[in-house]
N, C-alpha and C positions, 0 to 999 in steps of 0.2 A: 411465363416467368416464375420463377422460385419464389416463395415466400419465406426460404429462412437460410442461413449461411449455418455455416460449419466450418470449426474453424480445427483444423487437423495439427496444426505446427505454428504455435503460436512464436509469436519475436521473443528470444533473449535479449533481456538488455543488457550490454555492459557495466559490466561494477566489480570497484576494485578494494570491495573492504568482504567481500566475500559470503552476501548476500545473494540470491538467484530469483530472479525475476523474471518470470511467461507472458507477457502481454499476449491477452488471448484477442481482449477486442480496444481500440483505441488509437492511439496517433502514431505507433508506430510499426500495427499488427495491420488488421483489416478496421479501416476507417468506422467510428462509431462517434456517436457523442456524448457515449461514457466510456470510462473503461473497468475492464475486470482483468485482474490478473492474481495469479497464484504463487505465493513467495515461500520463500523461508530461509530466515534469517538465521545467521551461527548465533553461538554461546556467544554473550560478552558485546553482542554489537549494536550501534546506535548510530544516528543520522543529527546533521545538524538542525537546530529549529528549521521551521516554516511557518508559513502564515500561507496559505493557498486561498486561492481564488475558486476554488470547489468543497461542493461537500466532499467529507470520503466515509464510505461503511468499511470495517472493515470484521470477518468473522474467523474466529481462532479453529483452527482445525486440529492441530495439536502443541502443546507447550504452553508458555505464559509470553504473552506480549503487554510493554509497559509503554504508556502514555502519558506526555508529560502536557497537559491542555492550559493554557494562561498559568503554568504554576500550581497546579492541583495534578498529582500522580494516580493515575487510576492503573490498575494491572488488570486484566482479563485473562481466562482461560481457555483452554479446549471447551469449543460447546456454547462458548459467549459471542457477542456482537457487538458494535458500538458505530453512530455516526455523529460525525466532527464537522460541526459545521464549517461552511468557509468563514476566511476571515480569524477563524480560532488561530494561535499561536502556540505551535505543539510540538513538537518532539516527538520519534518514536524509536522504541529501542529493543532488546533481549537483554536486556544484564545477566541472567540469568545461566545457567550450567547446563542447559539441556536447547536444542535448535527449536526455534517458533516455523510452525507452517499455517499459511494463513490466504485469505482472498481479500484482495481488495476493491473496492467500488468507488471508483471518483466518477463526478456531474458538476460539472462537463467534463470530457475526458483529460485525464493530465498530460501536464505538459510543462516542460522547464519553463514557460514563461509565465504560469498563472500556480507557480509552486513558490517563487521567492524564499527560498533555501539562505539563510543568514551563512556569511564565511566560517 
């Protein structure tokens, strides 16, 4: 029996504000109980609050990504790292003129039930 997976083609998720998102491992690639996935978001975009039920890492590959944590704005860049604990009330965005590419790490793996996304 193998001791390790490889994951070749990871899931696209749909989305319609024109962000792209690879679930490499998680709830809706190859079953894990975290996930990692590799994003990157356009110029100008942002998501509504959340409050999740996981931590998430997440590490800038290239651009500036901005987080809005309980009302405290922190920006990181290429080369930076940052983990949110659960429970935090965050927001994450690009306001910015140029596209963020970035990895994310949520524990336990995300999932629309333990994200609670405000309308």
């Amino acid at each position: 029996m193998k001791k390790y997976t490889i994951q070749k083609k990871p899931f696209v998720v749909p989305t319609n504000d024109g962000k792209l998102i690879e679930e490499h491992f998680g709830n809706a690639s190859i079953k894990s109980e975290l996930s990692i996935a590799h994003m990157i978001a356009p110029p100008n975009w942002s998501e509504p609050f959340q409050t999740p039920e996981f931590e998430e890492y997440t590490y800038i590959i290239k651009g500036k990504k901005q987080f809005n944590i309980n009302g405290e704005i922190v920006v990181l860049k290429a080369g930076e790292s940052i983990k949110i604990e659960k429970g935090a009330r965050v927001q994450y965005s690009n306001p910015f003129n140029k596209e963020c590419e970035y990895l994310a790490v949520c524990l336990p793996a995300f999932s629309m039930d333990l994200v609670h996304r405000e309308a």
